[in-house]
N, C-alpha and C positions, 0 to 999 in steps of 0.2 A: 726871945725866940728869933732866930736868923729868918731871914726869907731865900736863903739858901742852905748849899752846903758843899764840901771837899768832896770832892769824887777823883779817883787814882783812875786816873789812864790807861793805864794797864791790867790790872785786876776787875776795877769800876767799884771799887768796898767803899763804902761811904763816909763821910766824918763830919762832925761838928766844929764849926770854923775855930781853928785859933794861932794866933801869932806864932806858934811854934812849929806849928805841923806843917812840913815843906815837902812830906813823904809819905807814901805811905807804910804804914807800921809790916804788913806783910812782903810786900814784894818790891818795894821798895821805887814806887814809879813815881812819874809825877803830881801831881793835885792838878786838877780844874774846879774854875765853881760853877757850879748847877745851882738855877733857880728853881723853886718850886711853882712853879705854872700851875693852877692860877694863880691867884691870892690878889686881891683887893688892898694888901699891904704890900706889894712890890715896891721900892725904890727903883726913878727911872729919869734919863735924862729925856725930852721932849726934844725931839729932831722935826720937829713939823707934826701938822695935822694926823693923828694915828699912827705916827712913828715913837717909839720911843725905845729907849737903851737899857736894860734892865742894871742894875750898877750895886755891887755889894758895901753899899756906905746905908747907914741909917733912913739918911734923906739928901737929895740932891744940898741940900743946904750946910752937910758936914762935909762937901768938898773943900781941900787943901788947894785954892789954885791961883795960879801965877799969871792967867790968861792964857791957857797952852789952847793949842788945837787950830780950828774954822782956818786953816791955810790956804793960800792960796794954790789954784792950780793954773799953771800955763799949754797950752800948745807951743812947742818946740817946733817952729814952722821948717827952718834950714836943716836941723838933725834930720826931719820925719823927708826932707827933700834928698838928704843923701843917703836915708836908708830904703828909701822907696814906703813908707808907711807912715800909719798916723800914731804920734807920739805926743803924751800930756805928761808933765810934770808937776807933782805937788808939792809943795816946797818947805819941806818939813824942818829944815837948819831954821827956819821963821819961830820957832816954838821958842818958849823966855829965854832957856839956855842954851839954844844955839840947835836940840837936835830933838827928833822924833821919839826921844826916850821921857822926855815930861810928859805925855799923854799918861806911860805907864807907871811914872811914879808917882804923880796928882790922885792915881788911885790908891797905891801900893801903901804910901805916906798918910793917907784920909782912912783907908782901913784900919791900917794900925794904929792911930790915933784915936778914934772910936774904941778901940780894944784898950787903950789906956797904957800905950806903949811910950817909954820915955826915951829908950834908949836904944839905937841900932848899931847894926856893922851891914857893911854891903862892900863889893868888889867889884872891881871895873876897868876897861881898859881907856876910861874915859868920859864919854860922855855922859854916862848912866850914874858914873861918881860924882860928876857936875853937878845933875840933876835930881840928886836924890838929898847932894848936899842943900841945894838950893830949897827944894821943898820942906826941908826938914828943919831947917833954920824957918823956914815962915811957919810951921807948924811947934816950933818948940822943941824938937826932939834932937840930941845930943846924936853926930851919927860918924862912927868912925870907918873912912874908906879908904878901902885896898886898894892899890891902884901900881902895875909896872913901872917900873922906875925909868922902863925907856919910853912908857905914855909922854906926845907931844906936852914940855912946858906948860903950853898954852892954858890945858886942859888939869892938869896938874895943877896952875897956880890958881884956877875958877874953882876949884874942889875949897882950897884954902880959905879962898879971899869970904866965903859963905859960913868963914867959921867952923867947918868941921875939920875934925883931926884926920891928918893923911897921914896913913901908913903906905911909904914906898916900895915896894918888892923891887929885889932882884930877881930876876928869872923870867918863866915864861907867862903867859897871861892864867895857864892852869894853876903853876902855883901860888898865885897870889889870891886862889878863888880857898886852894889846900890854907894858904897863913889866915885869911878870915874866918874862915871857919873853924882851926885852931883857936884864934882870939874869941872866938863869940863865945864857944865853949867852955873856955877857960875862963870869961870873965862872968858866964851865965847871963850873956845880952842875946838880944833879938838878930838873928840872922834871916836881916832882911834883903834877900839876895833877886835883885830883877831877875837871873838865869829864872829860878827857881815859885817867887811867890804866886801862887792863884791870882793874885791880887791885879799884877802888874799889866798881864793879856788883857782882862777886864777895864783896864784906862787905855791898852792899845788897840783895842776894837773901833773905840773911837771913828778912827783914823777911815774904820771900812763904811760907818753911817755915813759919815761928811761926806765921800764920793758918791754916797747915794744922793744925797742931797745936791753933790756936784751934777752929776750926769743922770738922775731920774733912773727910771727903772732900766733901763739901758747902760746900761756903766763899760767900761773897756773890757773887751771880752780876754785880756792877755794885762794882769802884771806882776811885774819883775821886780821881785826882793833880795838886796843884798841880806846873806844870811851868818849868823853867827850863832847867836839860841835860838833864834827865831822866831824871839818874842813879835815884832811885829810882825811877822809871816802869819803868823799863829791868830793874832788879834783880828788881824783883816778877814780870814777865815771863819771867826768865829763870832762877827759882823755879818757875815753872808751868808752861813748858817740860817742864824738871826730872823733877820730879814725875809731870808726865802722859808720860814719858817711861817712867818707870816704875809706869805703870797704880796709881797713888794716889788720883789727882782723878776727881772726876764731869765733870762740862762743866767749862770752863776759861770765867773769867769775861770779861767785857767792863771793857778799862780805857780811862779816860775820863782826858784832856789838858785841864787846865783854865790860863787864862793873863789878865795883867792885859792890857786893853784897849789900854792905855797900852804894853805891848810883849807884843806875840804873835806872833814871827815863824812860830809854828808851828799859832797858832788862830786865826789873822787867815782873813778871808773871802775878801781882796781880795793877790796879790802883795804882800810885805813887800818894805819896804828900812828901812834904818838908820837912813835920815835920820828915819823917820817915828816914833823911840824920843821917851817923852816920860817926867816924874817918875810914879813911883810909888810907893807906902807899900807892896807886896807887894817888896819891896827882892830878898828869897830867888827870885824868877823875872824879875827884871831882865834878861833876857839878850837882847842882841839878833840874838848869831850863834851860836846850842848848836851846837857841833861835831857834834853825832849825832843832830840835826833828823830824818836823811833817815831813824835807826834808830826814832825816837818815832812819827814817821809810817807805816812801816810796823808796828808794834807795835799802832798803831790800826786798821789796812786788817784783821790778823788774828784779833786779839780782838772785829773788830764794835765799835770802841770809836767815841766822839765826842773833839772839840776845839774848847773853847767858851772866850770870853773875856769876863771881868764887868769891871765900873767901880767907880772906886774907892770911889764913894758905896757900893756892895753889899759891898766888902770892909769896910769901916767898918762897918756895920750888921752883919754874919754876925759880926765879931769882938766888936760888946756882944752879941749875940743868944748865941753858945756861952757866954757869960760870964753874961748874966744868968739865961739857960733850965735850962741844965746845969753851970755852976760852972765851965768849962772855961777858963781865962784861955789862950787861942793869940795868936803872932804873926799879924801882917795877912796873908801869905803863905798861913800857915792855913785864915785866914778864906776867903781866895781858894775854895778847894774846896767850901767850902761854900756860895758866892755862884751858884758854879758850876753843882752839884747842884738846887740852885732853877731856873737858868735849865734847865737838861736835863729835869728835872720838868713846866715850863710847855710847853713844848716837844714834849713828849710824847716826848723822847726816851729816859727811864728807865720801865720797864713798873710800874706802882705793886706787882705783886704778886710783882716780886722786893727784891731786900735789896742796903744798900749800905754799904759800908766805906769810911770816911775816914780814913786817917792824918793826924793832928794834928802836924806834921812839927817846930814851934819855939814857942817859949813864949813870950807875952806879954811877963814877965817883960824878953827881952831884946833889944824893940823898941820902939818909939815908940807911944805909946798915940795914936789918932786924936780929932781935937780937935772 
């Protein structure tokens, strides 16, 4: 008997967990997992005295993990001087392989393992290919990932070196998500997909307890997520929920959707379509159809948040700028949030006399430096 269960997004029709189900059967939305409140049998991580994480694994003790997570957070003393406000960064590229994506597959990877799952497929423009390889190899499970054939090298040869089989695409980052899912179907394996699994938000919530723990009931009332699924946008959320669920938090902050110009199906001003995706160096928010758009968008209507999208020339400058200001070497993707936060600043949409947190999501290190 689970101590949860599948709940669609969009309908709310309920389901019994299983490796398969990534949808729901009628209307076709996404999956969250719902706890069943109370139960004496919850599964939970312990964040401090009365805090704890509800977490869909058996017991804390079938976690799959690499050491991800408790990152560091900085004050950005010179950015927050020349944007006139107070800015923290938490430095999420610290995670085993390099980016904020192990939180969600330490869980993704330990659920399915628990389920008795030996064999996967997952798609990625990177870093999530990295990290699912990496997890999956310490957990035993055979996992083949998709991944653009213009994904930086870097990231491409860390998928390999972990022993799992990389399937390169030509195309765009949607179609390599259409050939994995052709593969998993066709081979009748598990399509363990980050966009997609319940699982994954449930290890990226993480990420929203630690800042509690960072900053106590007080947390920054402003921050800014580069967005692509939205997986960590999503997890932080539903961290705060959480939390203020159980009368922890003060105000619940404002999160903010930040996206490359180049594709925003979800910060665009004007109707998206597909056609309209063009190159981008913020490669980690490439996405041109996130499965749970309609969840990111309302996540913004309720936190008061915004959804703003910068160019690539501002990604390029924010990625020397954290680098020459603050020593912080981020991926361009990164830098995105930070392009971001300037525009929401000019804009007058961040109030100068509250405080803002950035997650530094992927490292320098294992992207393409711009030229």
């Amino acid at each position: 008997m689970h101590h949860y269960r599948f709940t669609c997004t969009k309908c709310c029709k309920n389901y019994v967990p299983n490796a398969l189900n990534l949808r729901c059967e009628d209307c076709q939305g996404t999956l969250s997992v719902q706890y069943k409140f109370p139960t004496e049998q919850m599964s939970s991580f312990n964040y401090g005295e009365g805090i704890s994480m509800p977490i869909p694994i058996p017991s804390p003790s079938d976690l799959v993990s690499l050491g991800e997570g408790n990152t560091p957070v900085l004050k950005l003393s010179k950015i927050s001087n020349q944007l006139d406000l107070e800015i923290y960064a938490k430095l999420e590229f610290m995670n085993p392989t390099g980016s904020f994506k192990d939180r969600g597959t330490s869980m993704m990877i330990s659920a399915l393992r628990s389920m008795g799952v030996s064999e996967i497929v997952e798609d990625s423009s990177g870093n999530a290919g990295a990290s699912v390889a990496a997890y999956s190899s310490k957990a035993e499970i055979k996992a083949h990932i998709f991944a653009p054939s213009s994904a930086p090298d870097t990231k491409l040869n860390q998928i390999k070196v972990y022993g799992s089989v990389l399937h390169s695409i030509d195309g765009s980052r949607d179609k390599t998500t259409e050939a994995a899912e052709a593969f998993a179907k066709e081979k009748k394996a598990i399509y363990a997909s980050h966009n997609l699994s319940p699982f994954f938000i449930e290890g990226t919530k993480s990420f929203g307890y630690e800042i509690f723990n960072d900053f106590g009931k007080e947390i920054p009332e402003n921050i800014i997520v580069p967005v692509g699924n939205g997986s960590l946008f999503l997890g932080i959320w539903k961290a705060i929920t959480e939390l203020d669920t159980q009368n922890l938090i003060g105000t619940k902050p404002s999160l903010h959707c930040i996206q490359a110009v180049n594709v925003n199906p979800i910060a665009s001003p004007v109707p998206w379509n597909i056609s309209q995706i063009a190159p981008t160096i913020a490669g980690g928010i490439a996405v041109g159809t996130p499965p749970r758009k309609s969840e990111v968008r309302k996540v913004l209507e309720e936190s008061n948040g915004f959804a703003n999208s910068v160019t690539e020339e501002s990604i390029k400058e924010w990625q020397i700028n954290l680098a020459k200001y603050e020593g912080i070497f981020c991926e361009p993707t990164s830098a995105a949030a930070f392009a971001g936060l300037e525009n929401l600043v000019n804009r007058n949409r961040i109030d100068k006399a509250k405080r803002v947190l950035i997650p530094v999501t992927g490292s320098g290190l294992k992207d393409a430096f711009p030229e």
